[in-house]
N, C-alpha and C positions, 0 to 999 in steps of 0.2 A: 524342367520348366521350359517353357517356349523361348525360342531364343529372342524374341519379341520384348520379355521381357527378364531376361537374364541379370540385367544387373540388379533388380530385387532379391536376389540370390546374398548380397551383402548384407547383413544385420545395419549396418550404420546407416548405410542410405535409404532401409525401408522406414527407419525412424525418422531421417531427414527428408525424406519425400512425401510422408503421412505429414508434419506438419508445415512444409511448403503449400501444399493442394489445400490445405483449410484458411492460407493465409493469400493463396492466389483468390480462393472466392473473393473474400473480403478487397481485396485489392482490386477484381472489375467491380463489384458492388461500389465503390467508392467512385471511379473512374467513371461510370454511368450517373452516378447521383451530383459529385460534381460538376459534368458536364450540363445537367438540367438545372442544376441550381443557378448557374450563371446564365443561361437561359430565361430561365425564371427575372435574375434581377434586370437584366438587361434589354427584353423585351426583344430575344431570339436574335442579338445579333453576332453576328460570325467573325466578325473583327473580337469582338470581345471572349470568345471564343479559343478563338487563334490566339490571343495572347496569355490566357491562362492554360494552355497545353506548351507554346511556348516558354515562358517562365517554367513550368514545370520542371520542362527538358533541357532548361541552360545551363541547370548546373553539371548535366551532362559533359556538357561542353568544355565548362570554365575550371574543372574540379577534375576532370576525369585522369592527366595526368598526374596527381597526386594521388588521387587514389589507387591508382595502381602499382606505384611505390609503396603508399602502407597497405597492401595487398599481399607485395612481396617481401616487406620488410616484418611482417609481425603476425602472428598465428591466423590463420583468418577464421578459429571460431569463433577466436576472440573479438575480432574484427567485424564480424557478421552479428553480436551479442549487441556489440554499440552501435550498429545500424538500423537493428528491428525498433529500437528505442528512439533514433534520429526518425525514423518515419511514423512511431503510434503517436507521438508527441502533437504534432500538426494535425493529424486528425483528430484526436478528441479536441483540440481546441476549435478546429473548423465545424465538427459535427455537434458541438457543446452554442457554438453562434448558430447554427443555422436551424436547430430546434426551437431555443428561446427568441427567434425570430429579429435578433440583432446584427446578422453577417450583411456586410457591405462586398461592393464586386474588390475595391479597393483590398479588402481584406483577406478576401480567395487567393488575390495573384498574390501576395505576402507570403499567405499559406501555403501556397501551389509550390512556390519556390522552395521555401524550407523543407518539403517533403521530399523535391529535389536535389535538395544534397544530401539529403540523407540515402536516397537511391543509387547518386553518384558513388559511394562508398560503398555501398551493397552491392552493388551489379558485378564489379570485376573480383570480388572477394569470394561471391557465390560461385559466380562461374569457374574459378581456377580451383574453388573448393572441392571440386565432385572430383576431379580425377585421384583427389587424397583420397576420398572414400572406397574409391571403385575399383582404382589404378587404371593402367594404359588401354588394357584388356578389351573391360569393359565399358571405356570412357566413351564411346561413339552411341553405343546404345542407351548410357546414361544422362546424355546431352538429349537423347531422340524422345526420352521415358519424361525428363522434365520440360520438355516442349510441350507434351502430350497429356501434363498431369497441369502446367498452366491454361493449355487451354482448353480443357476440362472443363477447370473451373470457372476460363469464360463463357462455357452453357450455362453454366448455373449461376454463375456472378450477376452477369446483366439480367437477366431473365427474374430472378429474384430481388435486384435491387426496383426494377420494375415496375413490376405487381407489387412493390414491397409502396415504393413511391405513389402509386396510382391507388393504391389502397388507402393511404392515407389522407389523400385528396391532392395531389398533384402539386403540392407546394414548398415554398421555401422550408419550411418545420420536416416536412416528410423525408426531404434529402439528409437532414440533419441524422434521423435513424439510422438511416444504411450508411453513410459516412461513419456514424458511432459503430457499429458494428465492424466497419473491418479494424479499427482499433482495438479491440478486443481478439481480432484475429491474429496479431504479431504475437498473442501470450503461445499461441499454438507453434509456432517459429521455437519461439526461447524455451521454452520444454522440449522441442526434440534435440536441440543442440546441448541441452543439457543431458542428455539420454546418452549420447553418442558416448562408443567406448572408444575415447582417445589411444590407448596401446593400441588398437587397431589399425588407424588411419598413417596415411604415409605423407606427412607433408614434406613439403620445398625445402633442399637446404635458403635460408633467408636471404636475400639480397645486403650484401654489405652495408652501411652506413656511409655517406659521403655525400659528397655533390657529383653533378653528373649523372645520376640513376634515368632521369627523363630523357636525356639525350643520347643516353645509351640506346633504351628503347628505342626512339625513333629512326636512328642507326642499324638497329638491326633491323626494321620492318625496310628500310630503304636498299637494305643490299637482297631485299627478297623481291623479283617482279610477282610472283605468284602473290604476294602478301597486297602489295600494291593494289592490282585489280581485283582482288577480292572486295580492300578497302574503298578502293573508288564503285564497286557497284553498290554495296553495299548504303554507301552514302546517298547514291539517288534513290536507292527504294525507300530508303527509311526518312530522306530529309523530304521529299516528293508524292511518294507512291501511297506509303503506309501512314498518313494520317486518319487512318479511317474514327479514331474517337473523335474527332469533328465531322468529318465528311459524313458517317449516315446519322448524325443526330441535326445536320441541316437537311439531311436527301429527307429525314422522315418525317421532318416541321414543315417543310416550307415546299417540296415537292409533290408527300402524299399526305399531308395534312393528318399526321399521327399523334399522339400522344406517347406519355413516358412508357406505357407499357407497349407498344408497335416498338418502340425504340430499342427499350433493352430486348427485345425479342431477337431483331437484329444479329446484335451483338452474338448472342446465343446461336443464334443459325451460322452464321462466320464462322465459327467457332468450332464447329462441328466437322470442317471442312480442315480447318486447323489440325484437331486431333487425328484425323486422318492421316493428312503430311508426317506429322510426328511419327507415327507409329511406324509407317512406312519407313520414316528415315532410321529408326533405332534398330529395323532388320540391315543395316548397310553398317558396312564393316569399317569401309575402308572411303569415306565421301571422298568426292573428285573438286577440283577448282573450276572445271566446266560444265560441274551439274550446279551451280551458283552460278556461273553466269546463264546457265540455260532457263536455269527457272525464273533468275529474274527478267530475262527477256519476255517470259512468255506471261507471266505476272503484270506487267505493263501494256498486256495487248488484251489480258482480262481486264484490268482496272478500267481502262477506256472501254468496253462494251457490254461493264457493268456500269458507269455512266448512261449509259444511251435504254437500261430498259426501260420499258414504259408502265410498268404497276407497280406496285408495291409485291404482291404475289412474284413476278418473274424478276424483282430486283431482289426478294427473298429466295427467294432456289438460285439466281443465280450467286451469293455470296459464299456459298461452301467451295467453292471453285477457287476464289477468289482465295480463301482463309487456306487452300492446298497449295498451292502455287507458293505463294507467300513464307508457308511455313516450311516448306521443302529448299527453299533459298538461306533460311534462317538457321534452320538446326544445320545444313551442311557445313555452310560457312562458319558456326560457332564449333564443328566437332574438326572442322580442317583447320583452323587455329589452336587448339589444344592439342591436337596430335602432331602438326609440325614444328612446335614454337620451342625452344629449349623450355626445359623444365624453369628455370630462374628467372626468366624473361615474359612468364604466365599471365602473371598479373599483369605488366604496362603494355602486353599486346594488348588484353582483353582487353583492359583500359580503353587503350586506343581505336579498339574495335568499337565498343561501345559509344566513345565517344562520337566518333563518324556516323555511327548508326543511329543512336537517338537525340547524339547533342547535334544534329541537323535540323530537328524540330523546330527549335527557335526559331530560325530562317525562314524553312518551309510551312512551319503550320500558319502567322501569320498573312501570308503572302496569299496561300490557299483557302481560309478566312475572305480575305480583301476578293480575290477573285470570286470564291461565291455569294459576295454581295453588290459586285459590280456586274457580273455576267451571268448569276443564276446558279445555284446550289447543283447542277451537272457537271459544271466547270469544276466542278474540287476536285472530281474523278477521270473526267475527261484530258485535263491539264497537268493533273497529276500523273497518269501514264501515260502523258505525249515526253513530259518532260523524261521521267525515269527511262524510257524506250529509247530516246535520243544518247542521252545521256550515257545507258550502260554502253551501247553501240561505239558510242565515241573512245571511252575506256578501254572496249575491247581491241578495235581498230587501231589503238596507239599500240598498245601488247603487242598484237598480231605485224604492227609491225617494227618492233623489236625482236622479234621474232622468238618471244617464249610459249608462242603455241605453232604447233602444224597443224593444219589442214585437210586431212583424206580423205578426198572422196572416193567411193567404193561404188558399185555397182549394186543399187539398191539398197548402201547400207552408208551415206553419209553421214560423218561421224567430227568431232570436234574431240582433239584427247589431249592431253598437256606431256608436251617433249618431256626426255628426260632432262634436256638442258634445265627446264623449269621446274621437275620437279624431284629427283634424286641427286640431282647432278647439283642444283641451287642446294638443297639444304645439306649436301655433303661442303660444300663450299665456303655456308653463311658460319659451320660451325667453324672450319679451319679460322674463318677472318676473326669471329668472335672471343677464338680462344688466341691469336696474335695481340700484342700490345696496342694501344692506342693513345698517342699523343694527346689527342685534343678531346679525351676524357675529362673534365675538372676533377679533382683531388678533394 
């Protein structure tokens, strides 16, 4: 088999990756129809917008470190069983309103929210889950295979929720459809994890019982600088840069005057550029902390000058660019935290990862909302990669001078590499402190 895609070689995880990719469809299908529904009720405004993509992602935020406690503390098939359940719930209720033509905007952000805790609980459970499937091995490739299998299914998610929308006549009732449908799509989830042969998998010994488990976490991500600057860049691409579920559903209303099917098309083209990154990343073995901060540097210098195209045509060719960039920063970062992080500690990283990463939304998607209705629907993109560009700059700049990176310029071949101070030498270190006593653990 191609080494490309080697971790399909495991029986478990081709069962749990067949029904992730049927319930990613479903999952932009909804994100695309949601997003036009409150369009729809709201008469395209971008505040209203920003606060249901916020709300979405606050329980990111406010929940994240618990759930990465019951991450670590309790099987995560099991964990993953009552999540797919925490998210079909809010959609069929949202997709059941917005058919029979009774959903209020008041009642999305309600819903938006609810679907977001049920995510909060999902996201660090899944993510720590693969390397029980794959082991250590194969876990970089497996992290690059489901990068590559969700956004897959964002060619086909948006692009289908779409035509799906546009066909029905562009209205409140038509969202209601493709909403219902990825509700139907979490049954695909809960059958392959019903497939899964448990003897097979290798999970976590559990995290003890007690107080203290969150402050433990964030104790050991503080005695890591390498963890740190991950987390801080990470934070402005995802709270700043990566709003794009609002940014091209304003760039394609109110810039180039599109309907729902121009829109999910969009989505579908990003995407493409997406699965690209992925795949690219799942041939790398061993990802770096400076190919995260390089991609996200250079991620911010696309996002600004995919701002500034001028048609709809060259703002389409240019977003595959944009979905490489992006996703080359994403999988690295998510496979440099599962292979540095001690095995026990999986979950409240991820947690923590996640939370920095998408519970910044809240923050930034309103804010980016407000700006492209005060300064014009190019500002979401333009301001959103002045910010992230400044932003990782500053993050790095602090590192660099703590001095957990060097410098070498070569002749013809300047390079950017992470010291061993920062990165054999730290995590030979983070283990000795971890495994020392600590007082100001609570009991």
């Amino acid at each position: 088999m191609s080494p490309t895609f080697r971790a399909l070689q495991v029986r478990n995880y081709r069962v749990y990756a067949g029904g992730a990719f049927l319930s990613n469809v479903g999952t932009w299908m909804q994100r695309v129809a949601q997003d036009w529904l409150v369009l729809q009720l709201t008469d395209n405004s971008g505040t209203a917008l920003g606060i249901t993509t916020g709300l979405q992602f606050l329980p990111m935020l406010l929940l994240s470190p618990l759930a990465g406690v019951v991450a670590d503390r309790f099987p995560k098939r099991k964990v993953l069983v009552a999540t797919q359940l925490m998210m079909a719930i809010p959609a069929v209720a949202l997709g059941v309103l917005a058919v029979t033509g009774t959903v209020t905007v008041w009642q999305v952000f309600v819903l938006a929210f609810l679907f977001g805790v049920g995510h909060a609980f999902d996201a660090p459970a899944r993510q720590s889950f693969v390397i029980e499937m794959v082991g250590s091995d194969d876990l970089a490739n497996a992290v690059g295979l489901n990068s590559a299998s969700f956004n897959s299914a964002r060619v086909i998610g948006p692009a289908v929720a779409g035509f799906l929308i546009a066909a029905l006549g562009s209205g409140v009732t038509a969202t209601g459809w493709a909403i219902l449908l990825n509700a139907v799509s979490y049954l695909a989830v809960l059958t392959s994890l019903r497939l899964l042969d448990t003897s097979r998998l290798h999970p976590a010994t559990p995290a003890p019982r007690g107080g203290g488990a969150v402050r433990e976490g964030l104790r050991y991500v503080r005695r890591r600088p390498d963890l740190m600057l991950l987390l801080a860049t990470v934070f402005f691409v995802g709270t700043f840069g990566m709003n794009f579920q609002m940014t091209t559903a304003l760039i394609a209303t109110e810039v180039f005057h599109k309907g729902a099917g121009e829109f999910g098309l969009l989505g579908s083209i990003m995407a493409v550029g997406s699965v690209v990154g992925s795949l690219l990343a799942a041939r790398r073995n061993n990802p770096r902390l400076r190919l995260v901060v390089g991609a996200a540097l250079i991620f911010a210098v696309v996002e600004i000058a995919l701002g500034l195209m001028p048609t709809y045509l060259t703002f389409a060719l240019f977003l595959p660019i944009v979905g490489l960039c992006a996703l080359t920063m994403i999988t690295s970062a998510n496979a440099t935290i599962q292979l540095t992080v001690a095995p026990e500690m999986r979950g409240r990283v991820a947690a923590l990862y996640l939370m920095i990463f998408l519970g910044g939304t809240p923050a930034g998607a309103p804010v980016i909302g407000w700006v492209g209705e005060e300064f014009g629907a190019r500002w979401t993109l333009l301001g959103g990669g002045l910010v992230t560009l400044v932003g990782t700059l500053v993050a790095l700049g602090v590192y660099l001078q703590r001095g957990g990176l060097v410098v070498r310029a070569r002749i013809g071949r300047p390079a950017l590499s992470v010291s061993p101070r920062s990165e054999a030498h730290t995590r030979e270190r983070v283990e000795e402190q971890a495994a020392a006593p600590d007082a100001t653990v609570a009991s």
